[in-house]
C-alpha positions in Angstrom: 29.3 3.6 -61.2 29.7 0.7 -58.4 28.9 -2.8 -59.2 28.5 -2.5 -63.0 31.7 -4.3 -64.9 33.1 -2.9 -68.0 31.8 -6.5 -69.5 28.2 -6.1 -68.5 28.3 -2.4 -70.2 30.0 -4.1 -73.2 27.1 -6.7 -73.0 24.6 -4.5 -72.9 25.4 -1.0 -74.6 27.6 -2.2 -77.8 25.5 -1.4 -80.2 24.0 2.1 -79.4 26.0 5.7 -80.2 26.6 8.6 -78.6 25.7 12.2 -80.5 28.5 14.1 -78.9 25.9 17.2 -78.0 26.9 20.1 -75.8 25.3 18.2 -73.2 26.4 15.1 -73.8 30.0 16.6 -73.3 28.2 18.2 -70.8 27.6 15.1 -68.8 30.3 13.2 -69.6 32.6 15.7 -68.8 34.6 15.8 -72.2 37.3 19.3 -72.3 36.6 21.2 -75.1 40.0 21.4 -77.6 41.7 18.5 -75.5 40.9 15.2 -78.3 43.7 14.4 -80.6 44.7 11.6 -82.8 47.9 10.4 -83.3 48.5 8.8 -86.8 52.0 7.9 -87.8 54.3 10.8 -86.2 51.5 12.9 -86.3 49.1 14.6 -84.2 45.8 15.5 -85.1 43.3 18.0 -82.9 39.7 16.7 -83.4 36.3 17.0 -82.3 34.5 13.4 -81.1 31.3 13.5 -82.9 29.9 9.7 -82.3 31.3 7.6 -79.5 30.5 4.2 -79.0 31.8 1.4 -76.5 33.4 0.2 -80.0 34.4 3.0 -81.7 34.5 6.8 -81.8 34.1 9.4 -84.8 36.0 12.6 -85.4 35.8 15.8 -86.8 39.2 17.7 -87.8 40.1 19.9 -90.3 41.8 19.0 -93.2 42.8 20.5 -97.0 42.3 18.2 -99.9 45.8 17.3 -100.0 45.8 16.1 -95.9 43.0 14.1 -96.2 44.8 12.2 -99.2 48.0 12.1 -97.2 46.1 10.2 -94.4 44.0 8.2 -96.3 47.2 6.1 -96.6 47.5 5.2 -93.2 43.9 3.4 -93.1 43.6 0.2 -91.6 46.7 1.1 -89.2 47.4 1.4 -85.6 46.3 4.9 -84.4 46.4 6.5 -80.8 43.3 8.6 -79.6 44.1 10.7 -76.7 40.8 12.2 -74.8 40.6 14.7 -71.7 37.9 14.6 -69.5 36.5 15.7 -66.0 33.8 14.3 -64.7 31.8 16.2 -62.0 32.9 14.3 -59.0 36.6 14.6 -60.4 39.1 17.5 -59.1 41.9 17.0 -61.7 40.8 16.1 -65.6 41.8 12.6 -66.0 44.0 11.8 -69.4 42.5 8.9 -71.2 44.7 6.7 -73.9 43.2 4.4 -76.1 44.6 2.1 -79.5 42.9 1.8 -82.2 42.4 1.2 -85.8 42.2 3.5 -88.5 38.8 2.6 -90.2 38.2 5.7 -92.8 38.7 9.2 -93.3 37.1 11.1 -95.4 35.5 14.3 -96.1 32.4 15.2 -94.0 29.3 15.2 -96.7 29.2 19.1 -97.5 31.7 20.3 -95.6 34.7 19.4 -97.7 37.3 20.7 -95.4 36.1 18.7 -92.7 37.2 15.0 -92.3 35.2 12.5 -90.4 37.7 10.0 -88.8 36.8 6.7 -87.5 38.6 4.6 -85.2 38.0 1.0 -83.8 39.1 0.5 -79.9 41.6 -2.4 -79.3 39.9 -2.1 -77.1 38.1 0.3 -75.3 40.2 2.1 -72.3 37.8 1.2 -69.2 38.0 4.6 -67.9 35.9 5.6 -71.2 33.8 2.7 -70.9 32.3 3.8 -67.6 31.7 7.3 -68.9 30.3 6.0 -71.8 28.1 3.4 -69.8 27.7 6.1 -67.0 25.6 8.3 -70.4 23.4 5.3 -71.9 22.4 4.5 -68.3 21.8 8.7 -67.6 19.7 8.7 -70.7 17.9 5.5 -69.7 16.7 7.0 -66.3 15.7 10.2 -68.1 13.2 8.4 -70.8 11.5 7.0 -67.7 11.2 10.3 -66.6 9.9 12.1 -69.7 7.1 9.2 -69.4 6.8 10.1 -65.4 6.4 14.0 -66.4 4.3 13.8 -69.1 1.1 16.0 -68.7 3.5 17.7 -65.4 2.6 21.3 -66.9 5.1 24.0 -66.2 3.7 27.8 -66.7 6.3 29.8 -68.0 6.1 32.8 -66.2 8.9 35.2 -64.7 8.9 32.8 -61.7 9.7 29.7 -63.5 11.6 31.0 -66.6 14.0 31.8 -63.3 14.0 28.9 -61.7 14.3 26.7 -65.0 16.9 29.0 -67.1 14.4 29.7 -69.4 15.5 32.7 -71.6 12.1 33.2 -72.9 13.2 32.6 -76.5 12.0 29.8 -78.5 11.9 29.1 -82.4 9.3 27.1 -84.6 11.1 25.6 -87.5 9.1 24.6 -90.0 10.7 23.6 -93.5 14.1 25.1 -92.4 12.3 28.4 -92.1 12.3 29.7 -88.2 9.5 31.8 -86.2 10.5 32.8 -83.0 7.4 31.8 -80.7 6.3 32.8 -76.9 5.9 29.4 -75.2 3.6 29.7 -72.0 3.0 26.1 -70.9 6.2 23.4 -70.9 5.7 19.6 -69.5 8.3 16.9 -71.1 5.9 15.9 -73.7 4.3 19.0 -74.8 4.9 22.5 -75.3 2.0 25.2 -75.6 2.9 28.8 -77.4 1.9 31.4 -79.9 2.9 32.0 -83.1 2.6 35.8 -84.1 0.6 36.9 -87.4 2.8 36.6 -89.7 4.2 32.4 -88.8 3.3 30.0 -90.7 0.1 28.7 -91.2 0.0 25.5 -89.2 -2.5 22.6 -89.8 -2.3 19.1 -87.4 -0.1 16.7 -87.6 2.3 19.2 -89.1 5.9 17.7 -88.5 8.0 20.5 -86.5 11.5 21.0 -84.7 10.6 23.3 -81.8 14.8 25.4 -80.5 14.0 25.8 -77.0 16.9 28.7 -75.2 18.0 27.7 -72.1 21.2 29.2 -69.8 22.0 25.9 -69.9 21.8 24.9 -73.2 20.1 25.5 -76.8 19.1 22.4 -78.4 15.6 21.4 -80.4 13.0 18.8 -80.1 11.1 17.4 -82.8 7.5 18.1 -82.1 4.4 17.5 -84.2 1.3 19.6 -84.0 -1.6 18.4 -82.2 -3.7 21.0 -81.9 -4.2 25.0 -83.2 -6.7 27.8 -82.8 -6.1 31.2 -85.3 -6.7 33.6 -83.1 -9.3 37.0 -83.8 -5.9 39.2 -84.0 -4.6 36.6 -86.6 -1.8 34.8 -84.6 -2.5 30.6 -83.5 -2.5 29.3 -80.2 -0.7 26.1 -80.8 -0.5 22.9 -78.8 2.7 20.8 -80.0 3.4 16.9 -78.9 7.6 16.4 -77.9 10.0 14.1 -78.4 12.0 12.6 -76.1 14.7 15.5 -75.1 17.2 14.8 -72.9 18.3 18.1 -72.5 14.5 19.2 -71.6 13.9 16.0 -69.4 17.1 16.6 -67.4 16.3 20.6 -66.9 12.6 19.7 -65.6 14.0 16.9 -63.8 16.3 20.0 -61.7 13.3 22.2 -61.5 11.3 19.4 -60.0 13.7 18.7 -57.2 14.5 22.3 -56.5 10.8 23.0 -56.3 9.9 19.5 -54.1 12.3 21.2 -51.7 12.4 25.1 -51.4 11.6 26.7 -48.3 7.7 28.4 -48.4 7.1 31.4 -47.5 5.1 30.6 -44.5 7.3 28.3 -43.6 9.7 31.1 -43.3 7.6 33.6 -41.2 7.0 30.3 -38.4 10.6 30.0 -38.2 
């Protein structure tokens, strides 16, 4: 990221968080199993779970007895180690940083599970760029889902293909799941049917909408905007999206690919 000081992303990304997301280790390039903590002699193998240009939580598992043991050392000096390689990066590059024990405790049900959280003293600057390097990814990306919005995709064998699709898609509605067909995707919208025996959907009704990708599986919080029950009893259903990154940054890739495939034609004049 050229030009851009680890200052000016201090200045202007402090206060926002990172949900560490399968993409979001993704695009950052974190190594799955290679985060651990070192408290006191010990050595800790944890899961990032928020990370911030201040401060990082962590998942790791713990028995009652643990987490009292290192409830002690709150307030300390603590050592996080992270491995990462990003995508222009041959070799994974082995990032140190100090910090300060701020809690641990267990994660709220999910008692073997501790949620750790450190303080940078201060942030490694490695880790500041790739953490910089994601706020400004997901910036570009909401100007996109505002540039694609109303950009309908068809989802047919063609460009299930092209975009990863796996033609698999859930409605959840009061933690209960439908699995729909969706046959129209833009960033902002999704268009699908639910089969007979869904739920019986009304506007305005607050969804999450699991969208199955090669890529990735991840949901979008949607709300209903419009519905038509069909004569065999199923609804057509039009739902408004969230910002996704995920989605935004898999149409974004379909987009380009499709801007610059060779046609046909183009292929018989040559």
């Amino acid at each position: 990221m050229a030009n851009t000081s680890t200052d000016d992303l201090y200045a202007q990304y402090h206060d926002q968080e990172i949900s560490v997301s399968p993409f979001a280790s993704a695009k950052m390039g974190l190594l799955p199993g290679q985060t651990s903590l070192r408290i006191d002699t010990y050595n800790i193998v944890c899961v990032p779970f928020k990370l911030s240009l201040t401060g990082a939580k962590l998942l790791a598992s713990f028995s009652r007895e643990e987490m009292v043991f290192f409830q002690r050392f709150v307030k300390g000096l603590v050592g996080l180690t992270v491995l990462l390689q990003p995508a222009a990066s041959p070799q994974p590059l082995k990032i140190f940083g100090r910090c300060v024990l701020k809690s641990v405790a267990p994660m709220p049900g999910r008692e073997a599970v501790g949620l750790i959280e450190v303080e940078w003293k201060p942030c490694p600057p490695d880790l500041t760029t790739m953490i910089g390097d994601y706020f400004m990814l997901s910036e570009r990306l909401k100007q996109e889902y505002e540039e694609y919005k109303g950009q309908n995709i068809a989802i047919n064998g063609d460009t299930s293909k092209q975009l990863g699709y796996n033609n698999f898609a859930e409605l959840i509605v009061d933690k209960n799941k439908t699995r729909v067909a969706v046959f129209l995707l833009a960033s902002d919208r999704a268009d699908f049917l639910v089969p007979v025996q869904g739920p019986e959907l009304t506007a305005n009704t607050p969804t999450l909408l699991k969208l199955y990708f090669r890529s990735f599986q991840f949901s979008i919080r949607a709300r209903i905007t419009d519905h038509l029950k069909l004569p065999n009893g199923a609804q057509k259903v039009r739902a408004s999206l969230e910002f996704s990154m995920e989605l935004v940054d898999i149409i974004e890739h379909y987009r380009f690919s499709e801007r610059f495939a060779t046609k046909p034609e183009d292929s018989a004049a040559t």
